[in-house]
C-alpha positions as CSV (number, residue, x, y, z in Angstrom):
1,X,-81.9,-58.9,4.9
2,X,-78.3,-59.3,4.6
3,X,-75.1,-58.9,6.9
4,X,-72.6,-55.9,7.1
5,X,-68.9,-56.2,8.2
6,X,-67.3,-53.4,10.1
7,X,-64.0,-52.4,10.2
8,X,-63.5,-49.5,13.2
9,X,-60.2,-47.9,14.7
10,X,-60.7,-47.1,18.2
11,X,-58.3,-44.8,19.5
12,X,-57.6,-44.9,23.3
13,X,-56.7,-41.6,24.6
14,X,-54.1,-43.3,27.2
15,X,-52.0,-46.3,26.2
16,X,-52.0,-47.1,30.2
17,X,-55.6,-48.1,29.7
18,X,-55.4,-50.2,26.5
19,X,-56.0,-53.5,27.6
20,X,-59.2,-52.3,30.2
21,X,-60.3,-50.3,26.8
22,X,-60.1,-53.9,24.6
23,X,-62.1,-55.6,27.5
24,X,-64.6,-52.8,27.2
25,X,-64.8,-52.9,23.7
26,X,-65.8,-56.4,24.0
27,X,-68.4,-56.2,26.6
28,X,-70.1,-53.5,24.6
29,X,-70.5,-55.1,21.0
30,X,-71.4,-58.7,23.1
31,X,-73.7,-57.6,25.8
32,X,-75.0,-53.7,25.0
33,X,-76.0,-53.8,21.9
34,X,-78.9,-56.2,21.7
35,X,-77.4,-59.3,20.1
36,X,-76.9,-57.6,16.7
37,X,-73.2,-58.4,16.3
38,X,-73.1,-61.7,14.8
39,X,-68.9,-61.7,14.8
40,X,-66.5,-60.1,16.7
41,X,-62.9,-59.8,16.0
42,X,-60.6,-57.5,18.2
43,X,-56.8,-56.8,16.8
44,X,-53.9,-54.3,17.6
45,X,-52.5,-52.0,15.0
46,X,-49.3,-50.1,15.9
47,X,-49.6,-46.5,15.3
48,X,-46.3,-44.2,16.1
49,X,-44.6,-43.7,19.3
50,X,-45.4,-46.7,21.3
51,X,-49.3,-45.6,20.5
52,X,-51.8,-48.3,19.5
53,X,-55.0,-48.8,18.1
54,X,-57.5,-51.2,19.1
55,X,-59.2,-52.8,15.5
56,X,-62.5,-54.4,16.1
57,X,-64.1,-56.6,13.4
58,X,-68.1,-56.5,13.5
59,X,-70.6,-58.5,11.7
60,X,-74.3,-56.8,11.9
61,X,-77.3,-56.9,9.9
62,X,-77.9,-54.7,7.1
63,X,-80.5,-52.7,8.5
64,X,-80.8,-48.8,9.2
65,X,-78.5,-47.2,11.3
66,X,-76.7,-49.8,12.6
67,X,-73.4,-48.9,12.2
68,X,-74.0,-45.6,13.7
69,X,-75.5,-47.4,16.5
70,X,-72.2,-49.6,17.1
71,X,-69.8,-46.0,16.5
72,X,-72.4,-44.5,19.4
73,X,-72.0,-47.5,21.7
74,X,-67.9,-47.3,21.2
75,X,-68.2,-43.8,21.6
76,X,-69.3,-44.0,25.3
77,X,-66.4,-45.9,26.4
78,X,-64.3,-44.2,28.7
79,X,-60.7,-43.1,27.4
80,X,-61.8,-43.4,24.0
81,X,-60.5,-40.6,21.7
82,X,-61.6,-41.4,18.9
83,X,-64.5,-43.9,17.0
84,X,-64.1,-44.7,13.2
85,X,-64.9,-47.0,10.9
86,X,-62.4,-47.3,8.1
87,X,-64.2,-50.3,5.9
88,X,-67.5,-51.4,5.7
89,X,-69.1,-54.3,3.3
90,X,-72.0,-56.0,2.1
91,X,-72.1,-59.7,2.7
């Protein structure tokens, strides 16, 4: 079984929270979703306005589902707007 990389825009829905958001972000993809991200990368890309979003890098196995899984997970963070994964590829 191979590996998938995951691009995903995560909009927060204040710009006061960002940096407690990017912390969450990170908690979730280490410690909640049962050791399936092999990588992690978290970047910043400036939107309009002053607004930002946060742009998280995941490497998971290619199995069923699992990118939904890692949108749900990103989902449930509080102040989160939006969830989307803009790239995905087969390594």
């Amino acid at each position: 079984m191979g590996e998938v990389a995951l691009v995903i825009n995560i909009m927060p829905d204040d710009m006061e929270k960002f940096d407690a958001i990017k912390q969450q972000v990170m908690k979730k993809m280490k410690d909640d979703m049962g050791g399936i991200v092999k990588r992690l990368n978290i970047s910043e890309k400036d939107i309009a306005f002053g607004m930002k979003a946060i742009v998280a890098s995941v490497v998971i196995p290619d199995s069923d589902g699992g990118a939904d899984k890692v949108e749900a997970k990103l989902s449930e963070i509080e102040n989160v707007s939006s969830v989307e994964i803009v790239g995905m590829d087969r390594l």
